[in-house]
N, C-alpha and C positions, 0 to 999 in steps of 0.2 A: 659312324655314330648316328645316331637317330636325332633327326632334327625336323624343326617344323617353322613355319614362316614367320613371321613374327606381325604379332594380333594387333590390326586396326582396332585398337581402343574408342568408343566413345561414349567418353562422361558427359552425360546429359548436364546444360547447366540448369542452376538449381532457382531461377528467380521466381518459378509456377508456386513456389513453396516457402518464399521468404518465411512470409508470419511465422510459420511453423516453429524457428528459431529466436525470439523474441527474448526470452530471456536467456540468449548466448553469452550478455555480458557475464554469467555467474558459473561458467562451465562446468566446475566442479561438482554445484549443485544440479544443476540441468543435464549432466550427465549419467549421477548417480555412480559414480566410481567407487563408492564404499560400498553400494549392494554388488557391482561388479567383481571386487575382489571378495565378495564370500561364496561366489560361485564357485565350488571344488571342481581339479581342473583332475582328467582319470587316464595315465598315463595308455597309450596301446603300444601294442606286439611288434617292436622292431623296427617303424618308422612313423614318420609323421612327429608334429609335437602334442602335447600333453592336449586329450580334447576337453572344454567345458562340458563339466556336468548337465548343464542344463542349456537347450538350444529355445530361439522361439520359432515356432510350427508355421510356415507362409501360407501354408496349403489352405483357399477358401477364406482368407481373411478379410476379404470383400467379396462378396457373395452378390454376382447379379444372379438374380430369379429367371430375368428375361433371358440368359443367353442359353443357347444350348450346348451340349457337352464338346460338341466339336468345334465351337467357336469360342470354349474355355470363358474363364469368370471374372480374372481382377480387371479394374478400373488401377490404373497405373496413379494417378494423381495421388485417389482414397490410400492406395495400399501404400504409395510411399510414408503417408499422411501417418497410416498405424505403426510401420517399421520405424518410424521418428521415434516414433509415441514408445515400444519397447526397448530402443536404444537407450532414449532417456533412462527407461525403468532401471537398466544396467544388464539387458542382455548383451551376451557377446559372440555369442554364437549364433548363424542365419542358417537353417534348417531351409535350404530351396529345391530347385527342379525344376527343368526344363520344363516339364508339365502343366507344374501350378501358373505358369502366364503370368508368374510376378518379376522376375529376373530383372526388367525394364526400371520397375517400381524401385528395387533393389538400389540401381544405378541414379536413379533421384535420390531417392534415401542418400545414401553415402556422398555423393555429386555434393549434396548442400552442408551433408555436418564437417566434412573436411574442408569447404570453403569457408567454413566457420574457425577451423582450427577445433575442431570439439571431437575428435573420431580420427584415428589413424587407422590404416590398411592391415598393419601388425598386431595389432589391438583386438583384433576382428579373428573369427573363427566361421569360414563362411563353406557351406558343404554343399552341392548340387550333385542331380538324380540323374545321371545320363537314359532315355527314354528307350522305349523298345522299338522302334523305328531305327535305331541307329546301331544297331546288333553286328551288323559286319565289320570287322578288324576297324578295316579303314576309317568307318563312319561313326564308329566312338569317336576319336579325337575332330571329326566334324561337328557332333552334337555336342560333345564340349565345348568346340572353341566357341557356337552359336552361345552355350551360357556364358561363358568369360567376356566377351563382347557384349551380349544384351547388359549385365552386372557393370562394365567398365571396371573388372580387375584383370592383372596378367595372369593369376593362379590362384585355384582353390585350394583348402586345405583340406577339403575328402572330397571325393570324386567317389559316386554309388554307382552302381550299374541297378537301376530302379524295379527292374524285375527280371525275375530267370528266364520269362518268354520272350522271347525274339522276335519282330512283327515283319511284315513283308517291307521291302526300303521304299522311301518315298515321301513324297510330299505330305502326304494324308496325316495326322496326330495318329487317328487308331482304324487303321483299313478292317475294315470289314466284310465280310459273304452278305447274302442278301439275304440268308437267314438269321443273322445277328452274330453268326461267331466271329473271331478273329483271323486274318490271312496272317498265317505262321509264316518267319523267316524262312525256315526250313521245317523239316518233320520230320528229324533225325532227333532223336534224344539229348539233352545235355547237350545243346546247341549253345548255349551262355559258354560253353568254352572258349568258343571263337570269338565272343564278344570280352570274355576277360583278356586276350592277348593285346585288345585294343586298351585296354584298361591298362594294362602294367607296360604298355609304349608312355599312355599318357603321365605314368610315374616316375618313368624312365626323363623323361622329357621335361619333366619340374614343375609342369603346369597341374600337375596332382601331385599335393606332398604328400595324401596317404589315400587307398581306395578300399573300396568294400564294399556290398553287395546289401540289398535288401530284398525284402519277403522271399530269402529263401528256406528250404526246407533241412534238414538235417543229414540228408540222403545228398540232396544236391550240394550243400556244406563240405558234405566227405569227398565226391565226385572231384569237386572246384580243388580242393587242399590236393590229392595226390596227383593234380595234373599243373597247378601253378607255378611260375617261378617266383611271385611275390605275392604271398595270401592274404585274402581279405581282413583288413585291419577292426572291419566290422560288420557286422549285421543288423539292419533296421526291420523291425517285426512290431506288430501291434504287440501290445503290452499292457495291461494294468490288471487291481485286484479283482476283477471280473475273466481277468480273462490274463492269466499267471505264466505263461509260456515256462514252467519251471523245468522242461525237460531241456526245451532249447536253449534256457540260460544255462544249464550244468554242462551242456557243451558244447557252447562258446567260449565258457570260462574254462573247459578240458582243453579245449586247441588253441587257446590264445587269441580271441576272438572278441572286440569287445560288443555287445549286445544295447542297440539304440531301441527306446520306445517310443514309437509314435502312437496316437490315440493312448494317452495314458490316464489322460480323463474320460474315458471312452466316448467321445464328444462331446461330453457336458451332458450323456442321458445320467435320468433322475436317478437310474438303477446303481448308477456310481455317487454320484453328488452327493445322493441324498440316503447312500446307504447306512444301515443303521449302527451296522459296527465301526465305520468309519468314524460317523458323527463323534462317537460315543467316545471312540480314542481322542479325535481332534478335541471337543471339549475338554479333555483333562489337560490338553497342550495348549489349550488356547489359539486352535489351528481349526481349519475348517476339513471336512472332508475331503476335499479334493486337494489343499496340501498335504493331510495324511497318506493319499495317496503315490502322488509324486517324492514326498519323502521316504515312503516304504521303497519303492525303485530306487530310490539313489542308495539307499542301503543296504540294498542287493548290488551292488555294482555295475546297474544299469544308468547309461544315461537317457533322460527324458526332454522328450520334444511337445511340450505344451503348443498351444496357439490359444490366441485369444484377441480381439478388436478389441475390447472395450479395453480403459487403461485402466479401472482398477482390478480386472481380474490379471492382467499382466504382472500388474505388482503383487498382488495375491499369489502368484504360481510360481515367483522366483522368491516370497520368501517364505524356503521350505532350511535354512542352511543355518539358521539357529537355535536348533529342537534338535534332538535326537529320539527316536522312538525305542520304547523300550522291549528285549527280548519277546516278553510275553505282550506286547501288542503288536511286535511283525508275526508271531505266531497265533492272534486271534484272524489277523488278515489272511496270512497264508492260507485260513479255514471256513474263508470267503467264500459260499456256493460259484460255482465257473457256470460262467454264461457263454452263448454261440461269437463267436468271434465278427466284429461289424462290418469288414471291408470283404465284400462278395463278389466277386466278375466274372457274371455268370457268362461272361461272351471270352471266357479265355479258358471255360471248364474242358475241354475237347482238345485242349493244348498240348505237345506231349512232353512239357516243361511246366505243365500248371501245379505250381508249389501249396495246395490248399486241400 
């Protein structure tokens, strides 16, 4: 039977962050457990438990300007400081990845609200990005046990494989040529296959209760299905009303697939926020445009990965779950001009798994 060692946990202690809990004596409040339970929770294909509708986005939530890309961006103290800050709101889903360099952040986060008694483990719906550096069988459950360690849990509850392309192994975040492309794992086609086997070990094993793939393509979708023994429970794909992905939603929802939207604010550009049909419907709900947004997705049976620092826009983006939109205004959205899609890598375009 498949077995793996068992993971030197360490819960950072949380005293860097006391204040942050100050008003713990009122949990209830300071929790926000009543915005928590109006979070609709959207059943997937055959394992795992029921996912929250709505996750919060880590990616970039403390944004240094000074670092550069290969020396990544959070400030561990700041990011646990906002992951508080949306806990309280009554998020209950952690939207992570090895990548985003918050995982640590993560581990403070949780470290102080269970030393509070405010937050249990169960409670929690926490999902990490296995990176493309870790593409070989073996080194998926490497690159994961790295997130379950840096986090301080024994298991997540979705486990992604972050992108279809595979990157050379190694120490490096994102090897590169010296002319800015990517060193491929291999350059055989549909190489994520070898990397899913590592995926469905890690399923196998308990330390993922449910796995599934992001930015893949439809092609590669079909590929992944006729050669899995346990099929991606989901796909993570940019999404919003700028940019509709309706072909890949109709077949996720064909294969049993559920379909995550990140950028679903399309980063806060004005081209969404401040769109006009958007406004126009929010004002009759008393919503703004950007929870028209995020409640159009959740209407579609997409679940949506906001992000946001500041705490009233947090609170603003989970509450989409007491409005319903009506027919004829998911049908003026759905007739929303489509814009170019945001997330571009141009140093992975030569790849011969680049899903864009």
């Amino acid at each position: 039977p498949d077995q793996i060692p068992p993971l030197s946990i360490n819960v950072v202690q949380p005293n860097a962050i006391e204040t942050s809990a100050k008003s713990a004596s009122k949990p209830t409040i300071f929790m926000s457990e009543d915005v928590a339970k109006q979070v609709s929770k959207l059943t997937l294909s055959g394992v795992g438990a029921p996912i929250p509708a709505m996750a919060f986005g880590t990616k970039d939530i403390v944004y240094n300007k000074q670092a550069t890309l290969l020396r990544r961006f959070n400030n561990d103290q700041k990011a646990a400081e906002v992951i508080i800050e949306a806990l309280k709101s009554g998020y209950r889903h952690i939207d992570s990845a090895y990548f985003y360099n918050v995982e640590h952040a993560i581990n403070i986060a949780l470290a102080l609200l269970s030393s509070k008694n405010l937050i249990k483990r169960h409670n929690l719906y926490i999902t990490t990005k296995v990176w493309m550096t870790f593409h070989r069988r073996d080194r998926v459950l490497k690159g994961l046990k790295i997130s379950l360690v840096d986090m301080g849990v024994e298991y997540v509850d979705m486990a992604i494989l972050h992108y279809p392309t595979g990157l050379q192994d190694g120490a490096e975040i994102w090897p590169l040529y010296g002319n800015g492309s990517s060193m491929p794992r291999s350059y055989e086609k549909n190489d994520f296959l070898e990397a899913w086997k590592g995926m469905e070990k890690a399923s196998r094993l308990g330390i993922a209760k449910a796995i599934g793939v992001a930015n893949f393509n439809a092609d590669q979708l079909k590929t992944l299905l006729s050669k899995a023994t346990i099929k991606p429970a989901v796909n993570q794909v940019e999404c919003n009303p700028t940019y509709q992905q309706n072909e890949m939603l109709e077949f996720c929802n064909q294969n049993g697939i559920k379909m995550v939207a990140y950028s679903p604010l399309r980063g806060g550009d004005y081209q969404l926020v401040d769109n006009p049909v958007l406004a126009a419907i929010g004002k009759k709900y008393g919503k703004t445009a950007a929870q028209v947004a995020l409640r159009w997705n959740f209407q579609r049976g997409v679940v949506v990965l906001p992000k946001a620092a500041k705490k009233k826009h947090q609170d603003d983006n989970i509450d989409i779950f007491n409005f319903e939109l009506a027919q004829e205004d998911m049908d003026k959205i759905a007739n929303i001009p489509q814009l170019p899609r945001v997330l571009q890598v141009p140093s992975l375009v030569n790849h011969s798994d680049y899903p864009f």
